[in-house]
C-alpha positions in Angstrom: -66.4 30.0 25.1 -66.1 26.8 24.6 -64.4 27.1 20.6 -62.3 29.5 22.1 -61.2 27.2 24.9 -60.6 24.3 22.6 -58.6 26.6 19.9 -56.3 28.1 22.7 -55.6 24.3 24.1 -54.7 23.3 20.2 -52.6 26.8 19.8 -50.7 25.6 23.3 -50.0 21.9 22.0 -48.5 23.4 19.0 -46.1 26.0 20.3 -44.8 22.9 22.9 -44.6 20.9 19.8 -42.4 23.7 18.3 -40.7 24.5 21.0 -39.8 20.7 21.6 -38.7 20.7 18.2 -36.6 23.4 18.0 -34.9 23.2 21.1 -34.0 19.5 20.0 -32.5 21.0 17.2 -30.7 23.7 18.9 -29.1 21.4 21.5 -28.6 18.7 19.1 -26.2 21.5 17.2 -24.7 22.6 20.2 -24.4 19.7 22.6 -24.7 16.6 20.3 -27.7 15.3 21.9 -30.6 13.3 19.0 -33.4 14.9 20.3 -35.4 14.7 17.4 -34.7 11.4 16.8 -37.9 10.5 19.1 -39.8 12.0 16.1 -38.4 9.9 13.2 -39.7 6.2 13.2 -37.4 3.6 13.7 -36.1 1.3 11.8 -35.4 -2.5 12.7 -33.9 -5.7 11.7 -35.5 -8.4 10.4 -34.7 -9.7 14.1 -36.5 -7.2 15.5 -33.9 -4.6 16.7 -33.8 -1.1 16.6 -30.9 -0.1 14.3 -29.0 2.9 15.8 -29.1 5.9 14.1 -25.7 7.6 13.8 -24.7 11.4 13.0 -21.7 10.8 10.3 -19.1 12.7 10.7 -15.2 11.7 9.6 -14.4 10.8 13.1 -17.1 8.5 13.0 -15.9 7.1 9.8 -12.9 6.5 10.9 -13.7 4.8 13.6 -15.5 2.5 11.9 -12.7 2.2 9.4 -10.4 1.1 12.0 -12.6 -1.2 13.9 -13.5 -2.9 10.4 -9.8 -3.6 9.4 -7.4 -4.1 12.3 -8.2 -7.2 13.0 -6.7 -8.2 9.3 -3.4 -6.3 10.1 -0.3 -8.0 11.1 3.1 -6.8 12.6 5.8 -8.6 10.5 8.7 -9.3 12.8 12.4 -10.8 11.8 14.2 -13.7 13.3 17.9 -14.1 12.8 21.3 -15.1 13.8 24.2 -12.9 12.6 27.9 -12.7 12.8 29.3 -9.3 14.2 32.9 -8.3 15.5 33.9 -5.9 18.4 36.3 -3.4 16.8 37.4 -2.4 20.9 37.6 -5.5 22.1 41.7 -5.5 21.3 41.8 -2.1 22.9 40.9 -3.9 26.4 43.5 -6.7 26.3 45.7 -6.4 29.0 48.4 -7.9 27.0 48.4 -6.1 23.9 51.7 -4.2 24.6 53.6 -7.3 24.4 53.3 -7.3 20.1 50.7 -10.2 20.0 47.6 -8.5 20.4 44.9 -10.9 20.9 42.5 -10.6 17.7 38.6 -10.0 18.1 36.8 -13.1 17.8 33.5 -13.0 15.3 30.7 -13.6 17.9 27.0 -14.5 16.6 24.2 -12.6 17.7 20.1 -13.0 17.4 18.0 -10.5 16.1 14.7 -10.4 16.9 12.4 -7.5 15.8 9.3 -5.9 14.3 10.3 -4.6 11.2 7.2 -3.7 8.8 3.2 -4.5 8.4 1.0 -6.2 6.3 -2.7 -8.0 6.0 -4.5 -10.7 5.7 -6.1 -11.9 2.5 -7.3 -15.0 2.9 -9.0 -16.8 5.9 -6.2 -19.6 5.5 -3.8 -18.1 6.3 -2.4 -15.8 3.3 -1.1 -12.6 4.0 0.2 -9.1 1.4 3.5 -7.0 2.7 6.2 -5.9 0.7 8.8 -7.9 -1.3 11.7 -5.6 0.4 10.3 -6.5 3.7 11.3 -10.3 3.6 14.4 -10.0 1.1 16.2 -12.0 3.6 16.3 -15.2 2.4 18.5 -16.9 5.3 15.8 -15.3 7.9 12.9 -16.3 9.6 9.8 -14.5 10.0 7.3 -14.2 12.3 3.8 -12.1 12.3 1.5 -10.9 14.8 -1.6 -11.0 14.7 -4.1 -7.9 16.3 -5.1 -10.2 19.6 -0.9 -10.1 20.2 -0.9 -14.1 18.5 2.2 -14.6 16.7 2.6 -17.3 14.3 5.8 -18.3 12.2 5.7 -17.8 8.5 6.3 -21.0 6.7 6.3 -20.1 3.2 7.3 -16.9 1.2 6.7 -15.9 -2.4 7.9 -13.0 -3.5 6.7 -11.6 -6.9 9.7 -10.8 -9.5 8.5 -7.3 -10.8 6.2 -5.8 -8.3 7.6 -4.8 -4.5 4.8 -7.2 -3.3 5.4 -11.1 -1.7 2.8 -13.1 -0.5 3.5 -14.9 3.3 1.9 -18.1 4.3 1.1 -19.3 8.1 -1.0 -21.9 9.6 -4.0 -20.5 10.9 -6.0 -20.4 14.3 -8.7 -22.7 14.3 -11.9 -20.8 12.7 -9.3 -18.8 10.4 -8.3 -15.2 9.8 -10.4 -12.4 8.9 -9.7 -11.3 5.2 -9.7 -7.4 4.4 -11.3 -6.7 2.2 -10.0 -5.2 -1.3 -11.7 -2.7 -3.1 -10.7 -1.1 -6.3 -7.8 1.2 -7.3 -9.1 2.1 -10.7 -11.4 5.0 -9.6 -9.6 6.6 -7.2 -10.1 10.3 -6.7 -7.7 12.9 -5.9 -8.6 14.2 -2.5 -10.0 11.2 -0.9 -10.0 10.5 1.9 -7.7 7.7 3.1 -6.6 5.9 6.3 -3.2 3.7 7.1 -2.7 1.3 9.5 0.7 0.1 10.6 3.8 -0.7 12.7 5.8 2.4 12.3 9.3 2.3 13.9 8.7 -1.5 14.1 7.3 -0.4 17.7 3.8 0.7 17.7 1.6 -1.9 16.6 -2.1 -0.8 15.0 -1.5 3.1 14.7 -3.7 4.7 12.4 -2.8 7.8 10.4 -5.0 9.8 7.8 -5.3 12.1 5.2 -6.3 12.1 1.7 -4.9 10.8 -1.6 -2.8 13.8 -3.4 -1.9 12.5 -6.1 -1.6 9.5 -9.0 -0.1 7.4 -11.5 3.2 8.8 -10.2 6.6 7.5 -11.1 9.4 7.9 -8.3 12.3 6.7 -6.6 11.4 6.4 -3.1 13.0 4.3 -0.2 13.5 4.2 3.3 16.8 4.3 5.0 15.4 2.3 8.7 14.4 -0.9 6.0 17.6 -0.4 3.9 16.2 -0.2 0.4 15.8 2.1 -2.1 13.7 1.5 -5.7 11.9 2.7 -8.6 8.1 2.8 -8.3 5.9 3.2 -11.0 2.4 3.8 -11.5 2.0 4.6 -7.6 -0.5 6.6 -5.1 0.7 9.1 -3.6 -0.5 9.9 0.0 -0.3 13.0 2.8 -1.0 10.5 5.5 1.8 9.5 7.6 3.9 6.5 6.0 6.7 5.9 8.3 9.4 3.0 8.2 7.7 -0.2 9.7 4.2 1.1 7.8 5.4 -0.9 4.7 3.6 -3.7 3.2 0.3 -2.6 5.4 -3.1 -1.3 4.1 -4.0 1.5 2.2 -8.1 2.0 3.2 -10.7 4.0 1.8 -13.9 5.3 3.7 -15.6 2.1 3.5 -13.2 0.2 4.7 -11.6 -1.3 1.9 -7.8 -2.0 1.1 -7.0 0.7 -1.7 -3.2 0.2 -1.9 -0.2 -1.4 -0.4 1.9 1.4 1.3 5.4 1.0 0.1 7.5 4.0 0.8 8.3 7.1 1.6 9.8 9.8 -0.6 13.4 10.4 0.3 14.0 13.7 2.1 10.5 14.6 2.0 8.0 15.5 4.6 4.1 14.2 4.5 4.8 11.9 1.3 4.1 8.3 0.8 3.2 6.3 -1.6 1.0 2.9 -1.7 1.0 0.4 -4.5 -2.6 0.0 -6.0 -4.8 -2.5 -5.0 -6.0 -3.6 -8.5 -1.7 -5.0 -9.3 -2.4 -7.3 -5.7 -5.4 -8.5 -6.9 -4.2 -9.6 -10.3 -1.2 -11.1 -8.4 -3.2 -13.1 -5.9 -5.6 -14.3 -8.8 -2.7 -15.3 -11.2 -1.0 -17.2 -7.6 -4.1 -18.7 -7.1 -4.5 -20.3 -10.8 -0.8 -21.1 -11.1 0.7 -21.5 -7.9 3.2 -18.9 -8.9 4.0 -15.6 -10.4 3.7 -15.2 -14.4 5.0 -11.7 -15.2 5.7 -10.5 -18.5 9.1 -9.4 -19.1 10.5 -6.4 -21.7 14.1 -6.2 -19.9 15.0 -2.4 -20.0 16.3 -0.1 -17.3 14.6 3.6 -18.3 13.8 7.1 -16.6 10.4 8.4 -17.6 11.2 11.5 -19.9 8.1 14.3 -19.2 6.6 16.6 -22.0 8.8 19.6 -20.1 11.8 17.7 -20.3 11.2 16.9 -23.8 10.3 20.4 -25.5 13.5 21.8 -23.2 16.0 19.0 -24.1 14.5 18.6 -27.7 13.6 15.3 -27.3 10.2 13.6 -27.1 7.9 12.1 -24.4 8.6 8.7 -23.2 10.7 6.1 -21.5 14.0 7.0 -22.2 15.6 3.4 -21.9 18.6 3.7 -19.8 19.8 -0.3 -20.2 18.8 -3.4 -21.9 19.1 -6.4 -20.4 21.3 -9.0 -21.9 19.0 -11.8 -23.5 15.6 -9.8 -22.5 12.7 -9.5 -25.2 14.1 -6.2 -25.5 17.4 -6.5 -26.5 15.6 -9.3 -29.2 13.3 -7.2 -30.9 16.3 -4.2 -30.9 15.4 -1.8 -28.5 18.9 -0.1 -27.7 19.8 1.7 -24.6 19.3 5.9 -25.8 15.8 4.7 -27.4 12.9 6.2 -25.7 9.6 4.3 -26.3 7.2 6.4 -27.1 4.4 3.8 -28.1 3.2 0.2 -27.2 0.7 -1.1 -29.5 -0.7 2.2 -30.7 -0.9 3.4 -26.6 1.2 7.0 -25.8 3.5 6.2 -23.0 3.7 9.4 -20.7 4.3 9.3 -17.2 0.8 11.1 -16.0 -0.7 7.3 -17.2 1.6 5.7 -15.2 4.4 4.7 -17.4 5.9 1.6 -19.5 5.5 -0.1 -16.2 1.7 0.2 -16.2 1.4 -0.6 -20.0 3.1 -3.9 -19.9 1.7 -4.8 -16.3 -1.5 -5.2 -18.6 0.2 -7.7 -21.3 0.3 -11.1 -20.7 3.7 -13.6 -21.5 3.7 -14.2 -25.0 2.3 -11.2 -26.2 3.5 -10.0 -29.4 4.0 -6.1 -29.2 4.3 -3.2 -31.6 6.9 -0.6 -29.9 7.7 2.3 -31.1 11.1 4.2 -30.6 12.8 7.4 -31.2 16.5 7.2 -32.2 18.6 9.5 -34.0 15.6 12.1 -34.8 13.3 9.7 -36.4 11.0 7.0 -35.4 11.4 3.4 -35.6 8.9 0.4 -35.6 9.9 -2.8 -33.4 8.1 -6.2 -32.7 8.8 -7.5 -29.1 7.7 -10.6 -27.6 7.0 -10.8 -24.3 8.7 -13.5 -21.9 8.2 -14.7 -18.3 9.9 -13.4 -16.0 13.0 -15.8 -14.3 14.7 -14.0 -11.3 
């Protein structure tokens, strides 16, 4: 009686066991609730602490995401005085009738508004937007920083080639917090990405997602609210939400990271943007920090990216069909005329699915002595080009 007594007690444990068990697991699938994390040992710190065990899930991720990075994104706001006339203010003269209408007078107004985004890259005070963003050279700028602190930018340097400019302010004591930059050169189609922004130059810290649908693409993109429309080459393209006012602000992967620099918006299209990869910043802020200034490398030619479709259908060839040469450039030196289209530098195809000429001689240094290859006139022609430095 007594083995029988002992064996029913141990069959009893067990089924509460299992029941415990699997009723943690049902309710922690239905109602969210850890149950069986009373069963799994826990880990600690090396102080001591119990670290928290989370269930990850993408709202989880982005969470954290967000928490990690906003404090590093800044509102970029304009300050400036300009002159503007009343076309009806002649209408409301009382004595116009006479023949001697009294003229409007110019009156000067300030402007004072949040126009686009950007982030913090250094603890002392250095900051990424977008070149178009601060174009205004008799403006001021301000930026704001996460905790609503705004501090006035004292120094601009704007980067000849790229739609990039690097802003300087004098920090709070104890600094800024940096992003941090990860890398653009293994990016994945469908990854998940976040932005974080000031779209409309209204709503500071709004976060969009969605994933990365595309890359290496070449287009003209703009945005009518900041006034500007450009070429952009060798971009990521983006489904999350890149309104005007998200320009110049992060790009960020899962981890956290600063992936691109969002930059535009396709004209006329819905649920496009496009970010400028991280990997052209970095090199930017490295060659800034050796130099003190931007060394570009310079070809001088104006040119429309010519597909593979466009050239079997057209009977021409795949390329940068070069649309102008600039007077003086390394270009127009080593004979590159406008109708050309460069079809090889140093031995490397140039299609537009690798990102272009734009991403071939953003690799090149000033100085660099390169072997082009053009098609003119049916037939293909070798030319030696020298890079130069770029003088805006």
């Amino acid at each position: 009686m007594k083995k029988i007594k002992k064996f029913l007690i141990g069959v009893a444990i067990g089924l509460v066991i299992i029941v415990s068990v699997l009723g943690g697991a049902v309710s922690d699938r239905v109602f969210g609730y850890k149950v069986l994390d009373r069963f799994i040992k826990p880990r600690f710190t090396p102080e001591g602490q119990v670290v928290e065990r989370k269930i990850l899930k993408e709202e989880s991720v982005i969470i954290d995401v967000v928490e990690k990075a906003t404090p590093s994104v800044v509102t970029v706001g304009i300050k400036k005085t300009q002159t503007v006339y009343d076309p009806f203010e002649d209408f409301f003269d009382p004595f116009w009738f006479f023949g001697n209408p009294r003229r409007s007078q110019p009156k000067q107004q300030k402007i004072e508004q949040n126009i686009a985004t950007g982030f913090v890259v250094s603890k002392d005070g250095l900051l990424v937007t977008n070149k178009h963003v601060v174009s205004d050279t008799d403006a001021k700028y301000k930026v704001m920083t996460s905790d609503q602190k705004e501090y006035e930018v004292k120094k601009i340097y704007r980067d000849p080639v790229n739609d990039l400019a690097l802003l300087k302010i004098d920090p709070p004591a104890g600094g800024l917090k940096p992003a941090e930059l990860g890398d653009s050169s293994n990016l994945k189609v469908g990854q998940l990405v976040i932005a974080i922004g000031t779209p409309l130059g209204e709503f500071p810290n709004s976060v969009t997602t969605g994933i990365i649908s595309g890359l290496g693409r070449g287009i003209s993109a703009g945005s009518v609210f900041e006034g500007y429309v450009e070429r952009l080459d060798n971009v990521i393209q983006t489904d999350a939400a890149i309104n005007p006012g998200n320009s110049g602000g992060p790009l960020l992967n899962s981890a956290g990271q600063v992936i691109g620099v969002n930059v535009a918006m396709a004209a006329g299209a819905e649920n496009i943007g496009f970010a400028i990869p991280i990997n052209v910043v970095k090199e930017m802020i490295e060659t800034f920090n050796k130099t003190g200034q931007f060394s570009r490398p310079f070809l001088g030619v104006r040119y429309k990216m010519i597909s593979m479709k466009e050239a079997v259908s057209k009977g021409w060839v795949e390329g940068a069909g070069v649309v102008e040469v600039i007077s003086g450039s390394p270009a127009e030196e080593g004979g590159i005329q406008e109708g050309d289209i460069i079809t090889k530098v140093d031995g490397q195809k140039v299609t537009e699915k690798d990102g272009g000429l734009a991403k071939i001689i953003s690799g090149k240094k000033v100085g660099d002595k390169l072997n082009i290859i053009v098609w003119r006139d049916g037939e293909e022609k070798s030319l030696t080009v020298v890079l130069k430095e770029f003088n805006q």
